[in-house]
Phi, psi and omega in degrees: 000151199258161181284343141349276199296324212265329159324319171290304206296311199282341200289300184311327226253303187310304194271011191250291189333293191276334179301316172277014209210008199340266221329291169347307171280350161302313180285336212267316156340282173313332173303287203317304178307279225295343210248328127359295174276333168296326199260011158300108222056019174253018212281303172310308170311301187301329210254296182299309150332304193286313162328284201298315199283324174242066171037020177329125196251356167225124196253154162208154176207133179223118183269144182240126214273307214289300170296005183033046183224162176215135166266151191251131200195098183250179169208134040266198177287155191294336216238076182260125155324103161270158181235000000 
């Protein structure tokens, strides 16, 4: 199965989840707010936590002036496939 194919499957499963279930997307919404306001103006820290907690031996932050935006880039990657 492609990681595609595994991607299609949880988003339906998610959304069969809230569909039969409303309440659920409410509580999971609040979550989402509440969790939202904890990590506000801490986005950088967090980020940077997440580097360190997976043994990131290089962080770059590159701020873009124009675009008033900044990308985040560790290595190794934060984001791995386990099968």
């Amino acid at each position: 199965m492609t990681f595609k194919e595994e991607l299609e499957i949880l988003i339906a499963k998610n959304l069969k989840t809230y569909i039969d279930n409303n309440d659920r997307f409410i509580a999971d919404y609040n979550r989402e707010q509440e969790l939202t306001k904890e990590y506000n103006g801490r986005q950088l820290l967090e980020l940077l936590q997440n580097a360190d907690d997976a043994k990131s031996t290089e962080v770059e932050i590159v701020w873009d002036e124009k675009k008033a935006s900044f990308y985040f880039k560790s290595r190794p990657t934060l984001f791995i496939r386990r099968h």
